[in-house]
FIVO-847003 format. One record per residue (C-alpha): residue in three letters; x, y, z. Coordinates in Angstrom, 3 decimals. Example, Ala and Ser with C-alpha at 12.3 -4.5 7.8 and 13.67 -1.06 7.14 Angstrom:
pt code: ala x: 12.300 y: -4.500 z: 7.800;
pt code: ser x: 13.670 y: -1.060 z: 7.140;
This chain:
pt code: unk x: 58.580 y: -70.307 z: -69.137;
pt code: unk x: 56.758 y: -67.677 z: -70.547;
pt code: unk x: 53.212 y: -69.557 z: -71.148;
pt code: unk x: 53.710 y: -70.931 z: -67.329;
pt code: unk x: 53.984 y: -66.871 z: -66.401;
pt code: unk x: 51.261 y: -66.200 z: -67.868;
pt code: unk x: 48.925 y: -69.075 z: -66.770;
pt code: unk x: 49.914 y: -67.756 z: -63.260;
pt code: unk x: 48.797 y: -64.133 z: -63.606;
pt code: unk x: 45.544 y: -65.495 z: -65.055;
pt code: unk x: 45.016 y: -67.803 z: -61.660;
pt code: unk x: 46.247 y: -64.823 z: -59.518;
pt code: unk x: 43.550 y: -62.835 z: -61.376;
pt code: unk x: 40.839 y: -65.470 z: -61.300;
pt code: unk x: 41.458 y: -65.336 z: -57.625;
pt code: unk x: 41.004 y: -61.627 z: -56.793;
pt code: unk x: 38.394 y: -61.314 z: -58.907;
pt code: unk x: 36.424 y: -64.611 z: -56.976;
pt code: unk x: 37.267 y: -62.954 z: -53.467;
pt code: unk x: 36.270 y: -59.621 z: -54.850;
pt code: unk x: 32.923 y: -60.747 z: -55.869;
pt code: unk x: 32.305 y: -63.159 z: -53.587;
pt code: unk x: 32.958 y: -60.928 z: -50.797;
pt code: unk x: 30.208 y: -58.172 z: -52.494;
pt code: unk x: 27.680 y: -61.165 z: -53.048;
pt code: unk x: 28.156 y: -61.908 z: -48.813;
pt code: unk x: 27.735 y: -57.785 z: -47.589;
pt code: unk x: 26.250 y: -55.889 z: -49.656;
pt code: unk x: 23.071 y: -56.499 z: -49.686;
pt code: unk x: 22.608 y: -55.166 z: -46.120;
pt code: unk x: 20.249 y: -51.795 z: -45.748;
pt code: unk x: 18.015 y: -49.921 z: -43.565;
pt code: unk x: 16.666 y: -47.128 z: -43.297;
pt code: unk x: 16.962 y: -44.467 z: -39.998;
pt code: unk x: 15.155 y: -41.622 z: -39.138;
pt code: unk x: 13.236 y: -39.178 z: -36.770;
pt code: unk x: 9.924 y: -38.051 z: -35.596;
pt code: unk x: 8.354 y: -35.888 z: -32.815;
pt code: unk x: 5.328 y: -34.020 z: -32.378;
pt code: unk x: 5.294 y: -31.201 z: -34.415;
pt code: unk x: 3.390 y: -27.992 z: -32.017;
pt code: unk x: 4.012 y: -27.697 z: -28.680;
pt code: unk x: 3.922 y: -24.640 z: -26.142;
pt code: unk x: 6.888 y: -22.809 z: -24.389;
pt code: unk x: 8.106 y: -24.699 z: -21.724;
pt code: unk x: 6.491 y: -28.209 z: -22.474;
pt code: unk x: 9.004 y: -31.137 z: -23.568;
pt code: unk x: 9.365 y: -32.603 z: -27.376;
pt code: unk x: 10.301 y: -36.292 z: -27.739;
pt code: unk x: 12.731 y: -36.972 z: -30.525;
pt code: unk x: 12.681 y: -40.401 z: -31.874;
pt code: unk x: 15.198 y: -42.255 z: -33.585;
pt code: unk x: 13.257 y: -45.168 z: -36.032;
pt code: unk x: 14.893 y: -47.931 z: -37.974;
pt code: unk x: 12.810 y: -49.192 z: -40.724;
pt code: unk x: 13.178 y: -51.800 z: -44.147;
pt code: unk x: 16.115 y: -53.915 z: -42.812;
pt code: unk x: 16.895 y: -56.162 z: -45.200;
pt code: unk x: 20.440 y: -58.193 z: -45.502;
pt code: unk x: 21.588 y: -61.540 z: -44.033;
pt code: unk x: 22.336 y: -59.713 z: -40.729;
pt code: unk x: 19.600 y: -57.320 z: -39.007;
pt code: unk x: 21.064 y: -53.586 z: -37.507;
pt code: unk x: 23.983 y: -53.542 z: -34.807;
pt code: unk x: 24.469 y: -50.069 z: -34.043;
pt code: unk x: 23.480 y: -46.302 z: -35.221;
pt code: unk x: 25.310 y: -43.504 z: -35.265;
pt code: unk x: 24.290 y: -40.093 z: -36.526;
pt code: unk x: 23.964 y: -35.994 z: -35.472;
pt code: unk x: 21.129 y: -33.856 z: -34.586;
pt code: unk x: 21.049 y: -30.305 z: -35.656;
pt code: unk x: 18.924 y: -28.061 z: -33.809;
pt code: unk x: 18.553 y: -24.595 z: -32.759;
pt code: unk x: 19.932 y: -23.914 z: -29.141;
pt code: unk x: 18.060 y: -20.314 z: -28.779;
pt code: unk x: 14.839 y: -22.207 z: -29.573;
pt code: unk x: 15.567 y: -25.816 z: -27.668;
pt code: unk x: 17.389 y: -26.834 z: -24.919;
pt code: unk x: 18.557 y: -30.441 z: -24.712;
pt code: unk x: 16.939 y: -32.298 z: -21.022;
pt code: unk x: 17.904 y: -36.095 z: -21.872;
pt code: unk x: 17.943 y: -39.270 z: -23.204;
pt code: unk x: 16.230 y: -43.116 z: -23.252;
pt code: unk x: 17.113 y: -46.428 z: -25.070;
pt code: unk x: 14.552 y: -47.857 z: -25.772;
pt code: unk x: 14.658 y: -51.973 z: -25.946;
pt code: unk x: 17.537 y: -53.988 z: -26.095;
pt code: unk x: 19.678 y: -50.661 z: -27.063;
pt code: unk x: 22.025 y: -48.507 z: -25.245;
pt code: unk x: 22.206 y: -44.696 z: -26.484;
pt code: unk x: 24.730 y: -42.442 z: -25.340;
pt code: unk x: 24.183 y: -38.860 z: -24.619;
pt code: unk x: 23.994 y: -36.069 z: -26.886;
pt code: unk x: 27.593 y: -34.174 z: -27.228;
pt code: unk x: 27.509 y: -30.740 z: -27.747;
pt code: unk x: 27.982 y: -31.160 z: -31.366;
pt code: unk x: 25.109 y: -33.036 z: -31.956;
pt code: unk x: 26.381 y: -36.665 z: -31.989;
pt code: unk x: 24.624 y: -39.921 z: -30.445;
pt code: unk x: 25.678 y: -43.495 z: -30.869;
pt code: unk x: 22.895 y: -46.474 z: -30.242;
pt code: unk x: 24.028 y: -50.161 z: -30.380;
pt code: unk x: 22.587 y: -53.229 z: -29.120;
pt code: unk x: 23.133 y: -54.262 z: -25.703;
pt code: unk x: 23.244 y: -57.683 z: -26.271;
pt code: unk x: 24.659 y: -59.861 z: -28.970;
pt code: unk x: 21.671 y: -60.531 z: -31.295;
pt code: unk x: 20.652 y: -57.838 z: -34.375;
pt code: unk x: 17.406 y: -55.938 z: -34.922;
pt code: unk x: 15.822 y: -57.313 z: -38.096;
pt code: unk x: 11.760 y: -55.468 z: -37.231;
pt code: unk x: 10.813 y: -51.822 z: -37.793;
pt code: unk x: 11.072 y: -50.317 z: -33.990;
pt code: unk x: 12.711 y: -46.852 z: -32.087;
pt code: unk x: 15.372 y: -47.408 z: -30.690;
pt code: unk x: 16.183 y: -44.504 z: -29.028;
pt code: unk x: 14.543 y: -41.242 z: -27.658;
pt code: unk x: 15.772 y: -37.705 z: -26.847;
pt code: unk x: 14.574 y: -35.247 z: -25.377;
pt code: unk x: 14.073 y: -30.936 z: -25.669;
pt code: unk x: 12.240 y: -28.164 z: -24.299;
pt code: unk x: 10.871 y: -25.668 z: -25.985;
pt code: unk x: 12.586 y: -21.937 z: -24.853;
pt code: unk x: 10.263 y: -19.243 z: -26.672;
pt code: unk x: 8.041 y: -19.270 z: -29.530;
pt code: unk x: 8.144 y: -19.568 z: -33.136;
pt code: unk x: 9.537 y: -22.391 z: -35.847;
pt code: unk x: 12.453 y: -24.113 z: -35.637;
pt code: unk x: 13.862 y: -27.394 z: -37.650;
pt code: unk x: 15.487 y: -30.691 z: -36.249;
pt code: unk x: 17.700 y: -32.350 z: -38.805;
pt code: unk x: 19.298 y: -35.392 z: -38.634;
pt code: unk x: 22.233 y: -36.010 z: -40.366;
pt code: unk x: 25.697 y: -37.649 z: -40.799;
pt code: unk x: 23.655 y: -41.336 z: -40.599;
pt code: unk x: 25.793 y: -44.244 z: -40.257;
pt code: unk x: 24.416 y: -48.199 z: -39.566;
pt code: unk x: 26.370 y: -51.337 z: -39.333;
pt code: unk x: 25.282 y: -54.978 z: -39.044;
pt code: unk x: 29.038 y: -55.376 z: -37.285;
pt code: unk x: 30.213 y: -56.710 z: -40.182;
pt code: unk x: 29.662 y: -53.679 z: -42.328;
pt code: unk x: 28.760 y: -49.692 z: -42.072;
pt code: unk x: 26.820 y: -48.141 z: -44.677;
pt code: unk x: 26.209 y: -44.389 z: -45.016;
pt code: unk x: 22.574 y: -43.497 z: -45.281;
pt code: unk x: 20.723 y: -39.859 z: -45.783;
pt code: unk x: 18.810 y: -38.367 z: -42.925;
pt code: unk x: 15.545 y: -36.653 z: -42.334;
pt code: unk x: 14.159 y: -33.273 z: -41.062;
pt code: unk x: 11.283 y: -31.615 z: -39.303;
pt code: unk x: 10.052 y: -28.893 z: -37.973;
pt code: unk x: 8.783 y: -27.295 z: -35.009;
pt code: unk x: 6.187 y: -24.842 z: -34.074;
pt code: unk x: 6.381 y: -23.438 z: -30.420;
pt code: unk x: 3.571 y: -21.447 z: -29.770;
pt code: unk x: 2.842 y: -19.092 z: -25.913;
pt code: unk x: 1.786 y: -21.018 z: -22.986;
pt code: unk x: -1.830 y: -20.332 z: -22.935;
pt code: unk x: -2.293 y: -18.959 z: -18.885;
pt code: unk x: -5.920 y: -20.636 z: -17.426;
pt code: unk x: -8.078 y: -17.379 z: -16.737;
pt code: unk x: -8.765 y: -16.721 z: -13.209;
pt code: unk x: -11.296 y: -17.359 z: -11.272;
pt code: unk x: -13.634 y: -14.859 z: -9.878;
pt code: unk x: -13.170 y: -13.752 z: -6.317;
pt code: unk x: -16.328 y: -15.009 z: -4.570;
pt code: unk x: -18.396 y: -11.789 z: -3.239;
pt code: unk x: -18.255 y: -12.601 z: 1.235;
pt code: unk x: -22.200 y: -12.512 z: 2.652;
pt code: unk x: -21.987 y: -10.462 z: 5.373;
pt code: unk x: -23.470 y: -12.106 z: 8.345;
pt code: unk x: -25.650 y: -10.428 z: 10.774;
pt code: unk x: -24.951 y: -9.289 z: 14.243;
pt code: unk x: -27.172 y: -11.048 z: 16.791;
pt code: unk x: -28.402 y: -8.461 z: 19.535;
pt code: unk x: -26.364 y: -9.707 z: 22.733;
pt code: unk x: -28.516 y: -8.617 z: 24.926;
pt code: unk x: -32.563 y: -8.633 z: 24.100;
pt code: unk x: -34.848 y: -7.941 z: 26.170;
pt code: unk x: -38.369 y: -7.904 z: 25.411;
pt code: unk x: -40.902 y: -6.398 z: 26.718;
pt code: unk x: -43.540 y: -9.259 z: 27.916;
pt code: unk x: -47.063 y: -8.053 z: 27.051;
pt code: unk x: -49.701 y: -8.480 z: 29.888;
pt code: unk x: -52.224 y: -10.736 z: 29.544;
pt code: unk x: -55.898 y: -9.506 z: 29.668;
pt code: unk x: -58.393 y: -10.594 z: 32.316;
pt code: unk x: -61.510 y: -11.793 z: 30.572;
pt code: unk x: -62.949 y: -14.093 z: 33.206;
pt code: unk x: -65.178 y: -11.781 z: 34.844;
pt code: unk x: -68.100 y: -14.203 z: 35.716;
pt code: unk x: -71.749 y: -12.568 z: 36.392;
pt code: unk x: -71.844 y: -14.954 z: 39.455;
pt code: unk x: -69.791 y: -12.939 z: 41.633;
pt code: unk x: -71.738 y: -9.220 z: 40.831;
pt code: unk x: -73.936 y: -8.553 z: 43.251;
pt code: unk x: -77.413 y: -7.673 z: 42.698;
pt code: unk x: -78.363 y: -3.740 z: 42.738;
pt code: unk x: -81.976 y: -2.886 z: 44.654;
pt code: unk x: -83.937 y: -1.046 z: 42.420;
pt code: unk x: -84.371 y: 2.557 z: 43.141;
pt code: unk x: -87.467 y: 4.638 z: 43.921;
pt code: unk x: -89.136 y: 5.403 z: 47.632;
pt code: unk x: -91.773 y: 2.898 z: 47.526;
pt code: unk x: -89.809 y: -0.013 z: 46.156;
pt code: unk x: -89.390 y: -3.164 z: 48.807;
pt code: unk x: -86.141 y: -4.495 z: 49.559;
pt code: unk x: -86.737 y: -8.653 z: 49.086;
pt code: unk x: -85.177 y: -10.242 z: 51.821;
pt code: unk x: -83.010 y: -13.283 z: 50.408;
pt code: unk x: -84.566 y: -16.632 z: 51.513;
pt code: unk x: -81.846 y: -19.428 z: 52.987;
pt code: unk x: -81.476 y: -21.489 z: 49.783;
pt code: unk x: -80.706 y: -18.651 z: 47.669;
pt code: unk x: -78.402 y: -17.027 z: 50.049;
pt code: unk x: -76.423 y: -20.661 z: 49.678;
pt code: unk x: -76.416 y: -20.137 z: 46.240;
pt code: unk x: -74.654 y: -16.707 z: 46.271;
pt code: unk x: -72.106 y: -17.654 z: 48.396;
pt code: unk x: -71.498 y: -20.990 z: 46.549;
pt code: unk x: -71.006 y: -18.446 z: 43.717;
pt code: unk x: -69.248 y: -16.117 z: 45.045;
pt code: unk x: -66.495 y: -18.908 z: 46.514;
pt code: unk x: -66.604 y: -20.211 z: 42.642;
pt code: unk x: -65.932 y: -16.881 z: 41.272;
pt code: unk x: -62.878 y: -16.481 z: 43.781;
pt code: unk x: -61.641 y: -19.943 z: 42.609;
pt code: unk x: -61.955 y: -19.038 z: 38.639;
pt code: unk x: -59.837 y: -16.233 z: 39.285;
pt code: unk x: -56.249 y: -16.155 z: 37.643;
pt code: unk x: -53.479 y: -15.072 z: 39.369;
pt code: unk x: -51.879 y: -11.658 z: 38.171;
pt code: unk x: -48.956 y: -12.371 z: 36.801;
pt code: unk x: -46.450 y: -9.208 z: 37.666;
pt code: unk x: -44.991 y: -7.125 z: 35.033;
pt code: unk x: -41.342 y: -7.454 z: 34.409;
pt code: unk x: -38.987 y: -4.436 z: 33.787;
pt code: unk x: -37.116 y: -4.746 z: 31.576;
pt code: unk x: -33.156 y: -3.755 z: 32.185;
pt code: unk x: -32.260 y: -1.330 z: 29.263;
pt code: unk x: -29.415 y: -1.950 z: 27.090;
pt code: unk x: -26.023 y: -0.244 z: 26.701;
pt code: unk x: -27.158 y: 1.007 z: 23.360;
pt code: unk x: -30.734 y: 1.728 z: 25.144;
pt code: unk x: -28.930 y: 3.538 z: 27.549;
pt code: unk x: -26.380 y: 5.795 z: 25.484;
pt code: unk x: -29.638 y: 6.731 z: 23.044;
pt code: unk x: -31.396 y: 7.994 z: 25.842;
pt code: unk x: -28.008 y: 10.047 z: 27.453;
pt code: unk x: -27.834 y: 11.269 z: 23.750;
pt code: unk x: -31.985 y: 11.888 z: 23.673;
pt code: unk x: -31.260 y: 14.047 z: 27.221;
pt code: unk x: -28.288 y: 15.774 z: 25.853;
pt code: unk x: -30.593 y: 16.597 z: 22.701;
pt code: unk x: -33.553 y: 18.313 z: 24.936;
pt code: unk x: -30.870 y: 20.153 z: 27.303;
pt code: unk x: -29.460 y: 21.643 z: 24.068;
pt code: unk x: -33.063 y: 22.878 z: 22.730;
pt code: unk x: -33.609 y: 24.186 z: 26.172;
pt code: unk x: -30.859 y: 25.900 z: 26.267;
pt code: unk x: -31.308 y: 27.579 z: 23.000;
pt code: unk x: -34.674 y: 28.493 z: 23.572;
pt code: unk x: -33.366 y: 29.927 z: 26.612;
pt code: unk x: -30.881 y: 31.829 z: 24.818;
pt code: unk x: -33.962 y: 33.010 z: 22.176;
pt code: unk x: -35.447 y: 34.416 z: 25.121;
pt code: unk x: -32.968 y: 36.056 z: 26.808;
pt code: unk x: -32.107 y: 37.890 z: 23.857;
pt code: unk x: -35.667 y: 38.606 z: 23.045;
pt code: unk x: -35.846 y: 40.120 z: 26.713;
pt code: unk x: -32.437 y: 42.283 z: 25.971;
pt code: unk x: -34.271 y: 43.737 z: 22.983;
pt code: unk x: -37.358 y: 44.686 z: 24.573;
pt code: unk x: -35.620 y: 46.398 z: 26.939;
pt code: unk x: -33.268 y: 48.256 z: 24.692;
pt code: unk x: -36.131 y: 49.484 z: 22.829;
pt code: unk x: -37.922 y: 50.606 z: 25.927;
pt code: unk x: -35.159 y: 52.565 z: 26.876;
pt code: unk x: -34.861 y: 54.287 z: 23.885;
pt code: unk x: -38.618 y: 55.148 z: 23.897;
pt code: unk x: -38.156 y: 56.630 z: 27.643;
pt code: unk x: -34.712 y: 58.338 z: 26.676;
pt code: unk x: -37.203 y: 59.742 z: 23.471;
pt code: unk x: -39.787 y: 61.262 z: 25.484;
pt code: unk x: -37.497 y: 62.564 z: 28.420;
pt code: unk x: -35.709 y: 64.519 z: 24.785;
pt code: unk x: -39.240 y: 65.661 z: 24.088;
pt code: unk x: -40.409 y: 66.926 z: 27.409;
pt code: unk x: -37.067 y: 68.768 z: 27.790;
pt code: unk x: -37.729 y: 70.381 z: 24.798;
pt code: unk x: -41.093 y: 71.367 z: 25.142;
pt code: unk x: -39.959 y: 72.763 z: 28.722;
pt code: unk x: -37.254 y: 74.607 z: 26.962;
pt code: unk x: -39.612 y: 76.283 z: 24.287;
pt code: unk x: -41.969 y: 77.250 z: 27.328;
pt code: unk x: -39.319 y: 78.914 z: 29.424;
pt code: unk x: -38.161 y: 80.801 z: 26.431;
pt code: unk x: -41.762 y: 82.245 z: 26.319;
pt code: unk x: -41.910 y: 83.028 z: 30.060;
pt code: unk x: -38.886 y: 85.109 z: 29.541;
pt code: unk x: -39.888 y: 87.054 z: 26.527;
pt code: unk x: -43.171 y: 87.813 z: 28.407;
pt code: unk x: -41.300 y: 88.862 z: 31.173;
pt code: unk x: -39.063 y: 91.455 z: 29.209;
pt code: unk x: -42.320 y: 92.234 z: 27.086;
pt code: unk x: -44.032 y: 93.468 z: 30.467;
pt code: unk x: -41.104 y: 95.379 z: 31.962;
C-alpha cells in the first residue's frame, strides 16, 4: 500500500508539472510593444495628434486589444476627440485618462501599425509632458503588462500675420460742369489786290486814262471774284458766365465798393481836418486883432487923460 501511495503522488506530480509547462510553452511567448507619438511644437490654439503604435509582435497569436492611460496636463491641453484607426474600435478618453482599443473584427494584428489616435489642443504656452502609462495587451488568450512611453510638448504664441498697409485713396479731380470757352475769332487774310481799286495819281497836269471796254470787263470780272472769295463772318459767341464766374465778380464789385468807400471816408476826414485847422487859424487872428485893438484903445485913452 504504501509504494502504490507513493507511485500515485509521483503521477499526480508528473501531471501538474506537464500542464504547468506545457501551458507556459503554448502563451508565453506572446509580446509587443505599445506606445505614443505626436508632433512635438505646436502654437496656442492649433490641435496635437496623439498616436497610439503597436510594434515587435511576436507570439503564436498577433494583438487583440490595448488598454492603457494618458497623463497630461489639463491647464496646458484640453482633450477634443478621438479616431480608430483600421480594423480597431477605441473608446473615449475618461476623465482619468483611460482608453481601451480592440479589434473590431475577429482576426489579430500581427504588423507594426497605429491603431488609434487622440486628439488635444494646445491652451497657452510653454512645455508640457504626455505620458502613457498603466499598458496592458492581450492576444485574447492572454494579457501581459508592458511599460509605457513619454513626450513632451512645446506650445509656443500664435504668431498674428502683420497687417497690411492701408492703401493711400487718389483723389480724383472735379470736372468743371459747366465750361464755356471763349471761341477765338478767326482772322481775315483773304484780302485779294483784285478788288482795290486803282488811285489816279495826283498833281494838276496829270491825265485821268479813261478805261478802255476790255479792261473795264476785267475789273468787274474781278471785282465779282473778289466778292465770291470772301468768307462769311462768322459771329462771336458770348459766352454765359458761370455761377462761380458770377459770385467772383459780385465778390470783385463788393471789393471796389469797399475801397471806394474807404477812400471816401479818407477824404471826408481829410476835409474835416482842413477845416478844423482853418478855423483855428481864423479864431487865431480874430484873438490877435482884438488884441492889437485893445492895446490901441488903451493908448487913445492915456492920450486923452495926458491932454486934459
Amino acid at each position: 500500500m504504501i509504494k502504490l501511495k507513493k507511485i500515485v503522488l509521483i503521477v499526480a506530480l508528473a501531471i501538474l508539472l506537464v500542464s504547468i509547462f506545457g501551458t507556459n510553452e503554448v502563451y508565453a511567448n506572446f509580446h509587443c510593444g505599445v506606445n505614443i507619438s505626436a508632433n512635438t511644437s505646436v502654437t496656442v490654439g492649433q490641435r496635437i495628434v496623439i498616436r497610439v503604435n503597436i510594434s515587435n509582435i511576436s507570439g503564436d497569436n498577433g494583438l487583440f486589444a490595448v488598454g492603457a492611460f494618458i497623463d497630461y496636463d489639463k491647464d496646458m491641453l484640453e482633450y477634443k476627440t478621438k479616431r480608430a484607426v483600421g480594423d480597431f474600435e477605441a473608446s473615449a478618453l475618461q476623465s482619468s485618462g483611460k482608453f481601451l482599443i480592440n479589434r473590431s473584427i475577429d482576426s489579430y494584428l500581427t504588423t507594426n501599425s497605429t491603431i488609434a489616435e487622440y486628439e488635444f489642443e494646445a491652451k497657452k504656452t510653454g512645455s508640457t509632458t504626455i505620458k502613457l502609462s498603466g499598458v496592458e495587451a492581450s492576444n485574447a488568450e492572454e494579457t501581459i503588462k508592458l511599460g509605457g512611453n513619454q513626450i513632451t510638448i512645446n506650445i509656443e504664441s500664435k504668431i498674428e500675420p502683420a497687417p497690411s498697409p492701408t492703401p493711400i485713396p487718389i483723389p480724383t479731380p472735379t470736372p468743371n460742369p459747366n465750361p464755356n470757352p471763349t471761341p477765338v475769332p478767326t482772322p481775315n487774310n483773304n484780302q485779294g489786290n483784285n478788288g482795290q481799286a486803282s488811285r489816279p495819281n495826283g498833281g494838276n497836269n496829270t491825265e485821268t486814262k479813261k478805261p478802255t471796254t476790255s479792261e473795264t470787263i476785267t475789273q468787274n470780272t474781278n471785282q465779282e471774284n473778289t466778292q465770291s472769295e470772301e468768307p462769311e463772318t462768322t459771329p462771336e459767341i458770348t459766352p454765359t458766365p458761370s455761377p462761380t464766374q458770377i459770385v467772383a465778380q459780385d465778390t470783385d464789385n463788393e471789393e471796389t465798393q469797399t475801397v471806394k468807400l474807404s477812400k471816401v471816408e479818407g477824404n471826408n476826414k481829410e476835409g474835416i481836418i482842413y477845416i478844423l485847422i482853418a478855423l483855428v487859424v481864423v479864431i487865431i487872428i480874430i484873438i490877435i486883432l482884438l488884441i492889437c485893438y485893445a492895446r490901441r484903445k488903451n493908448r487913445d485913452i492915456r492920450k486923452l487923460e495926458k491932454g486934459k
